[in-house]
N, C-alpha and C positions, 0 to 999 in steps of 0.2 A: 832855612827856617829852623830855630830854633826851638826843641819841645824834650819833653822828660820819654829816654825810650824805654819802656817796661819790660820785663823778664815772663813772658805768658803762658799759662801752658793751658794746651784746647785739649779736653777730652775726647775723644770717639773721631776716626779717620774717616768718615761718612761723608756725603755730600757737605751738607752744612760745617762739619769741623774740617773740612780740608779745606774750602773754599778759604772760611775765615781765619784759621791758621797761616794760610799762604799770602791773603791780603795784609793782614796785621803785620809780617816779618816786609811784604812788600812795603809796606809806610814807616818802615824803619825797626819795628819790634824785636828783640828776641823771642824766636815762639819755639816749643816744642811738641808736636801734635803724637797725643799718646793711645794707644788701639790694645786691646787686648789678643788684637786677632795678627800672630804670630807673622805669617804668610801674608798678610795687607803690609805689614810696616816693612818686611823684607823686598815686597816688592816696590815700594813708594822710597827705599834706598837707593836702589836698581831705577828707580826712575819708570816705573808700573803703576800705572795709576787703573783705582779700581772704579772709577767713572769716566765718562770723557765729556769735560766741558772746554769748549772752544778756549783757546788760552793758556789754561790751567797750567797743562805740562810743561811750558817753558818757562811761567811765571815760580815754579816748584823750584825746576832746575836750577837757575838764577840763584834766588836767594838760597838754596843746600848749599851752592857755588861760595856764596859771598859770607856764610856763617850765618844768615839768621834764622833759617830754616832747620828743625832736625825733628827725628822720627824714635820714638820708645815703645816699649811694651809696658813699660812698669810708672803707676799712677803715683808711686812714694817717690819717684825718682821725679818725677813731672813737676810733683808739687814742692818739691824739695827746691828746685832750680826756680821756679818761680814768685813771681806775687801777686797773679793775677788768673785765678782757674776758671777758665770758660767748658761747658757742660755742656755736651751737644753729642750726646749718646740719640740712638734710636726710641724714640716715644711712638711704637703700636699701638693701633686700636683692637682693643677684646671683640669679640663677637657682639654683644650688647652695646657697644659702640662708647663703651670706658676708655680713657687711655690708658694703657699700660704705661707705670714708671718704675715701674723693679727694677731698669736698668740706670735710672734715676738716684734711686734711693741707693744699690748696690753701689754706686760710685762712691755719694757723698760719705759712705760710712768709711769707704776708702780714703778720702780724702780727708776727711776728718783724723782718722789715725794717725795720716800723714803728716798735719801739719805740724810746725814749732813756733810759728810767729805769726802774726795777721794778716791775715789773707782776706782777698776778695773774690769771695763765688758768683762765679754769673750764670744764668741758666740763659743757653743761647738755642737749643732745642723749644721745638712747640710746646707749650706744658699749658694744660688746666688753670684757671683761677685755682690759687691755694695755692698751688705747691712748691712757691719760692719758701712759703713758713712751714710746708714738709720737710724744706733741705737743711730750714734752721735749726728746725725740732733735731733733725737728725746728728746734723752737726753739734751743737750742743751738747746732746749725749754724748756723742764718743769724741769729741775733741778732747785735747786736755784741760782739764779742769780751770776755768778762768780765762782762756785766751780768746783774746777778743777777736771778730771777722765780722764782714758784712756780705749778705744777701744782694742781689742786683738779680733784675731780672733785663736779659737786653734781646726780644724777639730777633730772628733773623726775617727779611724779605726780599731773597733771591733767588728768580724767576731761572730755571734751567736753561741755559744758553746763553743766559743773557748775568750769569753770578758775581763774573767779579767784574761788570760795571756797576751792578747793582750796589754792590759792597763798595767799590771806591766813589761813587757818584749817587748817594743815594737820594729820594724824594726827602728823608725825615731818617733821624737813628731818635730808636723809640729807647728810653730808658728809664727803669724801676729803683728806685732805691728807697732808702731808710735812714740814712745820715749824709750830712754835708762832707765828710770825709771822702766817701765813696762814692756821692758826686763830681768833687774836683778831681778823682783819679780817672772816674771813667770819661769824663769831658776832659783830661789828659791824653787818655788812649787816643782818643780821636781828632785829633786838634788837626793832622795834616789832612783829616778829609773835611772838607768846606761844603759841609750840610746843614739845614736846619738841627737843633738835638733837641729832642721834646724827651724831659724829663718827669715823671709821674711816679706813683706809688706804686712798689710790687703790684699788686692784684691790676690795677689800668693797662700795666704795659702788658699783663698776663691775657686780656681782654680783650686789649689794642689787635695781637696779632689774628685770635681766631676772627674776632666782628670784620677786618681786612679780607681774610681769607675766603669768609662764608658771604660777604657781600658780591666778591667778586665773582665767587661760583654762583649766587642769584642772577647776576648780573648774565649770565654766559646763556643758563636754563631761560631764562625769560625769553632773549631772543633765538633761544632753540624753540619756545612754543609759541612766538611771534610768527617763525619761520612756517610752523606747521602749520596755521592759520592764513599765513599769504599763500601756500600751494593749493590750497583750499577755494581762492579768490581771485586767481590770476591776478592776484601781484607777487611784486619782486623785493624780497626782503634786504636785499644791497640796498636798494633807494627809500626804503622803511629805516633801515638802518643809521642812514647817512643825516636823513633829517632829525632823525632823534639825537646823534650823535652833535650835531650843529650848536643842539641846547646846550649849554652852558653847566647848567643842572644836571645835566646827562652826562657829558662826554662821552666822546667815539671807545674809547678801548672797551674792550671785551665785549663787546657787540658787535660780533663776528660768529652768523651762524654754522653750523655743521654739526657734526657725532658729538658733540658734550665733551667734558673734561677729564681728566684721566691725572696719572701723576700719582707723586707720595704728600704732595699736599692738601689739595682741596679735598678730594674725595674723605681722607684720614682726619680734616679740620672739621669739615662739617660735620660729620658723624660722632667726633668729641665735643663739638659747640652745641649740638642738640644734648648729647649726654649732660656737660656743664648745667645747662639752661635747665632741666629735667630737675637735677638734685638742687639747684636753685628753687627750686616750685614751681617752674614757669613753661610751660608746654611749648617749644618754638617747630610749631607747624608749617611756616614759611618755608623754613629749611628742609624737611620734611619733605616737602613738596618738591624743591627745588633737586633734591637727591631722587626723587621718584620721575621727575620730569629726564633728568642728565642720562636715568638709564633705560626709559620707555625711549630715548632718542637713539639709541642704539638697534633697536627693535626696530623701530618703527624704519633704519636704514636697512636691514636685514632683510625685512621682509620686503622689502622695494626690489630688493636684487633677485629675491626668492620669486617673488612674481613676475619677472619681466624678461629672465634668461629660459628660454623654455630648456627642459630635460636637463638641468643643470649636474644630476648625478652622472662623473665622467668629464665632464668639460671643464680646461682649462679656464679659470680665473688668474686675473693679474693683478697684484696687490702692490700698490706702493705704500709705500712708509708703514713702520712697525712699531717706531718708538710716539711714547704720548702726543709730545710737538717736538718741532725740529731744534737741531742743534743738542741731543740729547740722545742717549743710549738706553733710556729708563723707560722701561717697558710697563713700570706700576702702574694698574689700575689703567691699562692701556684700553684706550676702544678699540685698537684691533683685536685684541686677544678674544674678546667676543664676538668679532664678527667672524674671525677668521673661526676660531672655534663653531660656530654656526655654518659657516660655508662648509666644512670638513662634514660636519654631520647631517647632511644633505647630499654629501658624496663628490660633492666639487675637488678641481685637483687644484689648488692654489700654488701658484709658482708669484713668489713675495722678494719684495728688495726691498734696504733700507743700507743707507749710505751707512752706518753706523750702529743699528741694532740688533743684527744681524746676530751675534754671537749671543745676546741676551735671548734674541728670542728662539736659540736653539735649546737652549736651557728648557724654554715653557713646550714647545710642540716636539721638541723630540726630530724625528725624521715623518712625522705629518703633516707635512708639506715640502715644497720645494725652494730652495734658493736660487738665485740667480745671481747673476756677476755684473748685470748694470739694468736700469730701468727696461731700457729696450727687448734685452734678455727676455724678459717677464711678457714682456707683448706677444711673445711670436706665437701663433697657435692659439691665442687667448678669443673666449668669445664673449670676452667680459675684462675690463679695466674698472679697478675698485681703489679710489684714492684715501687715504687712512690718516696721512699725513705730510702736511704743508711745507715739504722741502721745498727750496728754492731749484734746489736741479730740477725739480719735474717741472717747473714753471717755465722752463728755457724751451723742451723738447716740445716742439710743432706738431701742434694737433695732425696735419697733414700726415708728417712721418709715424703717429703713432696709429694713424688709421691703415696706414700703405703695410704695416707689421702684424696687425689683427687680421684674426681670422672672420671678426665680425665685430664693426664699429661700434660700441657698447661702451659706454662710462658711466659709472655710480661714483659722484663726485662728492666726496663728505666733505669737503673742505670748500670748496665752490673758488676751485683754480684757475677756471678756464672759462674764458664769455661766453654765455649762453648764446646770444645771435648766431656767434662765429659756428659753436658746435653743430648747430641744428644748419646752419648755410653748407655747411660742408659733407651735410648729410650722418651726422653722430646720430645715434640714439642717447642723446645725452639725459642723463637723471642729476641733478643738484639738489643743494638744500635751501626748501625756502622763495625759486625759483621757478615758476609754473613757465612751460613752453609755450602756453597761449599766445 
């Protein structure tokens, strides 16, 4: 297939600029993915990656291998080799739930200096309505005087574990622009991946991503306090679930109860889509709700485990999974970190495994708690199994064998792994979400 290959350079070595950096060189690009953080790019030479998404590392090596791949420190040089700057630095949220874009703005002034000839900005990071005509304003100023460029706004929506299908197979690629020009280059970029392209105005595509983001974390809260209401009733919110997901109108995804949502996304989207909506005039209390729902679901897990383990100061608990959701090492805005945080401060001795998070979450606990070296590990002794996260390995291991390794058959199931019938036939004290034992 014949297409125009571009020369691109991705700012910020992050989840979102590595992923898209290594996709873009895999559909033929020259990319260059530029970090200011010394130690990241030395080790992404070395073949060090400072995330682990399924894939990732061989799809790097390859293309480093094949020449379209390569790794900088310096933004003049980025932009210099380029004609295509994708902006996908880190966007925090403030305390007040603003987003921070200093790291935004601090680039484009760079790039701006940088350039000699016209360029196309894209902002591939989550950003506020507005701040694709933040980058212009800024560009403008310090570009040289008269050189013309265009503004693109092109949200990412790639789901951890699941990135770079996401990126080569996607539902929709959302794109912002401002001229016909900068439309046929960025529907050049993309020609070998055979997606719909929905093309909109800056501010739409700036919109498109959070109203995505915050629908879906409604969508997770709702049937987390669906779930609380069938424990309530002796029903079972799998077959609550299933029928609603039947609807058409509904659909099945994210209607899957347990602990709430975690991540560097939703959590950080909803608390700037409420921000957004705010300095808009417009109070978005749904959302509001739906963030106070996601973290009373944590609670409301806590305290299940706090009530039902007698004398729990001293007693081994077993923790599986640490990271958000599986196939990921990202501990942000993890629901463990507060439960396990909670169990500690109760006096619990937690002995915790996660195929893969393990080193992140040595980082956040320090040596309070214990590791282990495979699920089973974590069982022996244990007078409590406390499930956190929906790996597929723990789905394999036989309820049988993990009762024959406890010191007392006890499961607090956040994720709701394992059939209720079976648990309770085989003699579990099994606790689920959403799942009444009636």
């Amino acid at each position: 297939m014949s297409f125009k290959k571009e020369k691109i350079c991705v700012i910020g070595a992050g989840y979102v600029g590595l992923v898209s950096g290594t996709c873009f060189a895999q559909i033929g690009h020259r990319v260059v993915c530029v970090d200011n953080n010394k130690e990241k790019i030395e080790n992404l030479e070395k073949g060090i990656l400072p995330i682990y998404e399924p894939g990732l590392e061989k799809m790097i090596s390859k293309n480093k291998r094949e020449g379209r791949l390569s790794f900088a420190t310096s933004i003049a040089q980025g932009v210099g080799e380029s004609n295509i700057i994708f902006i996908a630095v880190h966007t925090p949220t403030k305390e007040n739930g603003e987003t921070n874009l200093q790291y935004v703005e601090d680039v484009s002034r760079e790039v701006a200096r940088a350039m000699d000839k016209y360029k196309v900005l894209v902002s591939k990071s989550t950003m506020p309505v507005n701040t694709g005509q933040k980058i212009k304003e800024i560009i403008t100023k310090y570009c040289p005087k008269g050189l013309a460029f265009d503004i693109v706004s092109n949200p990412e929506f790639l789901k951890e574990g699941t990135a770079i299908k996401d990126f080569l197979e996607p539902d929709r690629i959302v794109i912002g622009v401002e001229s016909k020009k900068a439309e046929k280059i960025m529907r050049g970029i993309y020609k070998p991946i055979k997606s719909p392209i929905i093309f909109t105005s800056i501010e739409s595509s700036e919109i498109i991503k959070h109203a995505c983001n915050a629908f879906l974390a409604t969508k997770i809260s709702f049937i987390n306090a669906i779930a609380n209401i069938c424990e309530k009733n002796s029903a079972n919110v799998e077959e609550v679930a299933m029928a609603m997901g039947l609807d058409k109108r509904i659909g099945s995804d994210f209607l899957k109860a347990g602990i709430g949502f975690g991540g560097s996304c939703f959590p950080k989207d909803v608390d700037a889509f409420i921000n957004v909506a705010k300095k808009s005039g417009y109070e978005f209390n749904l959302l509001k709700e739906v963030k106070k729902i996601n973290k009373k679901q944590r609670e409301i897990f806590l305290d299940n485990i706090i009530r039902h383990v007698p004398d729990i100061k001293g007693k081994n608990i077993a923790v599986w999974g640490l990271s958000f959701k599986p196939d990921t090492d990202d501990m942000r805005e993890a629901p463990s970190v507060d439960i396990i945080n909670g169990l500690i401060a109760q006096g619990a001795i937690v002995k915790a495994f996660d195929p893969v998070a393990i080193k992140k979450s040595k980082e956040i606990f320090k040596d309070e708690i214990m590791y282990c070296k495979d699920a089973k590990e974590a069982l022996r002794d244990s007078v409590a199994l406390v499930v956190l996260t929906e790996w597929g390995h723990f789905k394999k291991i036989k309820p049988e064998e993990i009762k024959k390794l406890m010191k007392f058959p006890r499961i607090f199931d956040g994720r709701n792994i394992f059939p209720l019938r079976k648990m309770a036939d085989l003699g579990f004290d099994y606790h689920s979400i959403g799942k009444n034992k009636k």
